[in-house]
C-alpha positions as CSV (number, residue, x, y, z in Angstrom):
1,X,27.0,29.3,23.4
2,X,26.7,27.6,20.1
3,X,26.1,29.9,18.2
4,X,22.0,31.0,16.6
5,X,19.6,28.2,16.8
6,X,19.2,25.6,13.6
7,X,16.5,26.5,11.2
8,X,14.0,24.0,10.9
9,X,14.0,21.8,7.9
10,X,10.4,20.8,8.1
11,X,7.4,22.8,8.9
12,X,4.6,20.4,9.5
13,X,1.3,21.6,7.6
14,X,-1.3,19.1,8.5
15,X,-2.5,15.6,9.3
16,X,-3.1,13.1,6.2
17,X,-5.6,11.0,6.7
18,X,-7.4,10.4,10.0
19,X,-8.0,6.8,9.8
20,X,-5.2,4.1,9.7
21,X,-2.4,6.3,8.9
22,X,-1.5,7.0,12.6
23,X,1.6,9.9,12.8
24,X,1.5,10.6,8.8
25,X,2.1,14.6,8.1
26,X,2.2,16.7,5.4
27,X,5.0,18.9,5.7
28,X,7.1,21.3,3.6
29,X,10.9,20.3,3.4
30,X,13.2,23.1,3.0
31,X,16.1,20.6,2.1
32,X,14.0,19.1,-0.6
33,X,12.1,22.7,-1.6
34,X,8.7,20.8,-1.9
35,X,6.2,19.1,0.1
36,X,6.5,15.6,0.9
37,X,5.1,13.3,3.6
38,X,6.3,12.7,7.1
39,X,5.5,9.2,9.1
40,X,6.5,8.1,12.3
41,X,8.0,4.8,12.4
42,X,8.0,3.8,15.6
43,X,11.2,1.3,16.8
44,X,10.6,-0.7,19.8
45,X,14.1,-2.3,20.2
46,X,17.7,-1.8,18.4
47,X,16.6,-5.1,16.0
48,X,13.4,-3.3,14.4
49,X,15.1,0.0,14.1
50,X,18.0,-1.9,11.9
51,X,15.5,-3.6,9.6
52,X,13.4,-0.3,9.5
53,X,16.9,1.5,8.3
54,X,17.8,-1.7,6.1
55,X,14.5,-1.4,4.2
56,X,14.2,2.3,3.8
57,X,17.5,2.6,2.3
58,X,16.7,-0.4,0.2
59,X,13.1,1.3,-0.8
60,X,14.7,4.8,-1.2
61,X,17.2,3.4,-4.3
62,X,14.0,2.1,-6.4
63,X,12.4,4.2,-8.8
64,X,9.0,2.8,-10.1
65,X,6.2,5.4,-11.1
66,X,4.0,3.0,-9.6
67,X,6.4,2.9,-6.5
68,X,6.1,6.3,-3.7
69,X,9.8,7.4,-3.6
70,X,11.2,7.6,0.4
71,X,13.6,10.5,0.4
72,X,15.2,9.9,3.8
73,X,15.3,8.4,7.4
74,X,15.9,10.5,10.4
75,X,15.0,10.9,14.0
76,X,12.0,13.1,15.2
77,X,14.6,14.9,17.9
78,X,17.3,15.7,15.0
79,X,14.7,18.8,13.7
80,X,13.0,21.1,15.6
81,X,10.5,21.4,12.7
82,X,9.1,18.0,13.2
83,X,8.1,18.6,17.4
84,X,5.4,16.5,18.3
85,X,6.6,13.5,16.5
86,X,8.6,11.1,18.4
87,X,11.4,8.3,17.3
88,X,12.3,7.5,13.7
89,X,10.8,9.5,10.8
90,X,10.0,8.5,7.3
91,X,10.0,11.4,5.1
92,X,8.9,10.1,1.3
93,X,6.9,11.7,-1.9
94,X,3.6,12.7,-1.2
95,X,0.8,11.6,-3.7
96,X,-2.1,14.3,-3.9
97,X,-5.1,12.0,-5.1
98,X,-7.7,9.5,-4.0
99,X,-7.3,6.4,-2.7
100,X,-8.8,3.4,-4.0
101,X,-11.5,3.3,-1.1
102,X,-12.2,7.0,-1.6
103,X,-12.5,6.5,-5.3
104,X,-14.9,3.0,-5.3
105,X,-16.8,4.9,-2.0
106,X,-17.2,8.3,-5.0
107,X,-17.7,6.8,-8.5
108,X,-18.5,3.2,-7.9
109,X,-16.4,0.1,-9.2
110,X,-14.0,0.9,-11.9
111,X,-13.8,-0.9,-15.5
112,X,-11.7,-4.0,-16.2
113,X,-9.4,-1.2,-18.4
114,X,-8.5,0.2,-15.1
115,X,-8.6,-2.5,-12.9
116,X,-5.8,-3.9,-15.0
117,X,-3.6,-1.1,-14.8
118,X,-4.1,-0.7,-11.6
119,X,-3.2,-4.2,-10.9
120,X,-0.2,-4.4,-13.6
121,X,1.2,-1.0,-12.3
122,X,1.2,-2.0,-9.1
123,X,2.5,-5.5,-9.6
124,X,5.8,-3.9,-11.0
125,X,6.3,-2.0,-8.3
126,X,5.9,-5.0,-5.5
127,X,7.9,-6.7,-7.6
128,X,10.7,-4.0,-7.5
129,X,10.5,-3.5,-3.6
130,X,10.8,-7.7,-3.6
131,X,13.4,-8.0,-5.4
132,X,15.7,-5.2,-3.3
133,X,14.4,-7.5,-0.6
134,X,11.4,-5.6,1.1
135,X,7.6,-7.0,1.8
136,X,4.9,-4.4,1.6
137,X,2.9,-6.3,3.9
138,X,-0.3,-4.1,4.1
139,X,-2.1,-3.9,0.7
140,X,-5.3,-2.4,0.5
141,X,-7.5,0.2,-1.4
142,X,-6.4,2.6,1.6
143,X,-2.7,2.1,0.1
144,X,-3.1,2.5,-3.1
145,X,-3.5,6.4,-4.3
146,X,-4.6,7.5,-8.1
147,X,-3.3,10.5,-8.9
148,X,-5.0,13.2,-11.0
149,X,-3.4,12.6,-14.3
150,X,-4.8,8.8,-13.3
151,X,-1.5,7.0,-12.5
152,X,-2.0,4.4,-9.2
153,X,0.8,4.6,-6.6
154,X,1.4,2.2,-4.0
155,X,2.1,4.1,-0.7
156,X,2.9,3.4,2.9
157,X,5.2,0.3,2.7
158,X,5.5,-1.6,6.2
159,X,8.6,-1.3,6.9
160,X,7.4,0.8,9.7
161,X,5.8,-2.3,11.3
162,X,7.5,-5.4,13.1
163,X,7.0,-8.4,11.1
164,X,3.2,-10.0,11.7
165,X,2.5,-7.3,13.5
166,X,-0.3,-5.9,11.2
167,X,-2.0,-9.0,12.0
168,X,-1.8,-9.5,15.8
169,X,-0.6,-7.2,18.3
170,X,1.5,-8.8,21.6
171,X,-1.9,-8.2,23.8
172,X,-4.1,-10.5,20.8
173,X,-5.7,-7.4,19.5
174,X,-5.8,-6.9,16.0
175,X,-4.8,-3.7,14.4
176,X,-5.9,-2.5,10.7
177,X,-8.7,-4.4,8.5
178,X,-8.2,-8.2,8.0
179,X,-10.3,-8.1,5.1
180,X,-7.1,-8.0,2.7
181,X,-5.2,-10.2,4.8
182,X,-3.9,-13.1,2.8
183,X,-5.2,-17.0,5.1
184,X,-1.5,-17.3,5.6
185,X,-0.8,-13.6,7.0
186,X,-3.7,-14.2,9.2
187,X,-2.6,-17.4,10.1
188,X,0.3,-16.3,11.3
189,X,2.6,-17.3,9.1
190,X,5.6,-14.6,8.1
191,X,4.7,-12.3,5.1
192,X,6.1,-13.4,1.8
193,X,6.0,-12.1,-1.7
194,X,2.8,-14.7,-2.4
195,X,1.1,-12.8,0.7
196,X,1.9,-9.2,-0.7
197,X,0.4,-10.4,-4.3
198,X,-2.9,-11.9,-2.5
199,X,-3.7,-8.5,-0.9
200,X,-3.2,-6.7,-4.1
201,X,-5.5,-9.2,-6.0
202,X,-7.6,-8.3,-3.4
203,X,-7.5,-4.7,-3.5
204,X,-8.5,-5.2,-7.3
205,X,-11.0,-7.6,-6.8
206,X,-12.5,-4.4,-4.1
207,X,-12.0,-2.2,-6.9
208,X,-14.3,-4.2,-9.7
209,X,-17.0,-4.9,-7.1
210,X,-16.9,-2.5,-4.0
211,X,-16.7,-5.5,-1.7
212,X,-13.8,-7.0,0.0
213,X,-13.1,-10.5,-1.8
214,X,-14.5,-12.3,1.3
215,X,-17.1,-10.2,1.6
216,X,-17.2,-7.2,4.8
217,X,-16.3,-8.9,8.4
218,X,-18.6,-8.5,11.0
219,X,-15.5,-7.3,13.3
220,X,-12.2,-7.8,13.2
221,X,-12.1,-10.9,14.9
222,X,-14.4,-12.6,13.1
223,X,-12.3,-11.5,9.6
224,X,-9.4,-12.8,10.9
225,X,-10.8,-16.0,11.6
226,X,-12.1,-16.5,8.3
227,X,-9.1,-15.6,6.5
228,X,-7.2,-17.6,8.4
229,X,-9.3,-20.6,7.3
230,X,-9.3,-19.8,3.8
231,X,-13.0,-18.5,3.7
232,X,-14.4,-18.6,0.3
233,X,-14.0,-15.3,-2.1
234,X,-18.2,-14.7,-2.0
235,X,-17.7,-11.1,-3.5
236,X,-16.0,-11.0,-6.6
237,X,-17.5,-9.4,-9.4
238,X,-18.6,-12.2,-11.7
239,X,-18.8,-10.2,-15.1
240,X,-15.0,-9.3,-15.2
241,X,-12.6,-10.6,-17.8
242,X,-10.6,-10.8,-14.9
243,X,-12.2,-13.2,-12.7
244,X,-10.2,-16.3,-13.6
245,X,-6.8,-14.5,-13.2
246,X,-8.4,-13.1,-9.5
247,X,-9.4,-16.9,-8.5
248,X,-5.6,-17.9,-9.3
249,X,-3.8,-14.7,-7.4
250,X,-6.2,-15.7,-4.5
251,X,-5.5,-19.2,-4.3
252,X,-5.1,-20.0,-0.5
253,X,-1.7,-22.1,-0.9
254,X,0.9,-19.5,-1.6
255,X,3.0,-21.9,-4.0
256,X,-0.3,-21.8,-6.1
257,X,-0.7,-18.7,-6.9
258,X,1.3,-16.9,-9.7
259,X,4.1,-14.8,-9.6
260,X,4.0,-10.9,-10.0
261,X,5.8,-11.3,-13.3
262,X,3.2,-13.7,-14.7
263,X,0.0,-11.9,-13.6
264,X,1.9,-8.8,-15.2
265,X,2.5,-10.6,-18.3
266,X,-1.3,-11.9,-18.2
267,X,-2.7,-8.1,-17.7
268,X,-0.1,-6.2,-20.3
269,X,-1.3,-8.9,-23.1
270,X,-5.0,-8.5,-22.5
271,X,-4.4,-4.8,-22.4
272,X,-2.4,-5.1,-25.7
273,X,-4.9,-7.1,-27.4
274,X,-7.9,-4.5,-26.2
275,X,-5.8,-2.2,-28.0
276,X,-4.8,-0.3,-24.8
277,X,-1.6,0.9,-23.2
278,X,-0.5,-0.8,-19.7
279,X,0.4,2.4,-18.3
280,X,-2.8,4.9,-19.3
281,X,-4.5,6.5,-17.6
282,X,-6.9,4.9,-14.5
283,X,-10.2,6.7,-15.8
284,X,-12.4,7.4,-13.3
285,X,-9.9,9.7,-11.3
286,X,-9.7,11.7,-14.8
287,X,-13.7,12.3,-14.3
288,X,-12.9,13.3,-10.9
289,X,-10.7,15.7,-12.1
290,X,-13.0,17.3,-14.4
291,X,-15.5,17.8,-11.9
């Protein structure tokens, strides 16, 4: 009957990151020959499975360097390598390195150098996904991984969530950190590109100082309410050359803030004029290597 079972194309290895990367595996793919990463992306109804599809295939023709690549979409049930997971699957390049967190937690705050690659690197790559037509929605120093030659890479795109729903979940409770939630986000309001280039302001502003831009939230209600209200930026690091391009990203009226291309523009000159290259290395990670 049917002839000898299918071999399976993924062997799952082990669990990346315990904290807010939920079903995210590393797994070898025997299609692909290398490793790459796994992630459940759960569907609740035919509507978010579409959009989920939509944006994966959209996300999976970009090539950035900055921009993790997504290899493919498939279900959980389709390969009996990848038991345990359930629904839609994810499967996209897998960045060996630290994450922003890990790295500001290990070496302390980087230098303006690499704060503005970071931020220019990264910018290009939002502003790829945005123009194909898909939001990131969850920026933070969690989601953006240095590699060890020193190159930043934006991972774990939303496209796994509903819209909003990193904000509020149906039952009120909130789900992730609302420390690099942009006041409209929190507020409710849909995620736009203006929101996406907030949190990654923010995620720089975390990697020059070690705070969060609004300072750490008591819990996660309290964060949410003040950045729904537009709470003042208390922690931003006041000696950067930076600080007056941070203030503008982090405006709290959207149409205020500048575009990706311009804060790009802003970044590559000041690089240029330093007498450094946009895309160098991000220097600390090369210390870490080293070690």
């Amino acid at each position: 009957a049917g002839g000898p079972p299918r071999a399976p194309r993924f062997r799952l290895m082990r669990r990346l990151g315990a904290g807010g990367f939920g079903g995210v595996w590393l797994a070898h793919d025997a299609k692909l020959g290398h490793t790459v990463a796994v992630k459940s992306a759960h569907a609740a109804d035919p509507e978010t499975e579409e959009r989920i599809r939509r944006e994966a295939a959209a996300l999976g023709a970009l090539r950035h360097p900055c921009c993790v690549q997504i290899h493919d979409l498939l279900h959980a049930s389709s390969d009996p390598g990848l038991q345990g997971m359930d629904g839609l699957v994810i499967v996209m390049q897998y960045v060996d390195g630290m994450s922003l967190g890990q790295l500001v937690g290990e070496q302390g705050p980087v230098d303006d150098i690499s704060a503005a690659r970071i931020w220019t690197g990264i910018a290009g790559a939002l502003h790829t996904a945005h123009r194909a037509g898909v939001l990131h929605r969850d920026i933070k120093p969690g989601n953006i991984v240095v590699d060890p030659q020193g190159h930043p890479h934006l991972i774990d795109f939303g496209i796994a969530r509903k819209q909003g729903d990193s904000t509020l979940t149906q039952t009120g409770y909130v789900l992730g950190t609302p420390d690099y939630l942009a006041p409209e986000a929190a507020a409710g309001k849909p995620a736009s590109p203006a929101s996406d280039a907030w949190q990654l302001a923010a995620a720089v502003s975390f990697a020059l100082s070690g705070h969060p831009p609004r300072g750490e939230s008591a819990d996660a209600v309290a964060g949410l309410r003040a950045a729904a209200a537009g709470a003042k930026l208390t922690h931003l690091q006041s000696r950067t050359a930076h600080l007056a391009l941070l203030k503008q990203a982090m405006r709290t009226e959207p149409h205020r803030r500048p575009d990706l291309p311009t804060v790009q523009g802003k970044l590559d000159g000041w690089l240029r004029r330093h007498g450094h290259r946009a895309d160098g290395p991000v220097t600390a990670m090369l210390e870490y290597r080293r070690g």
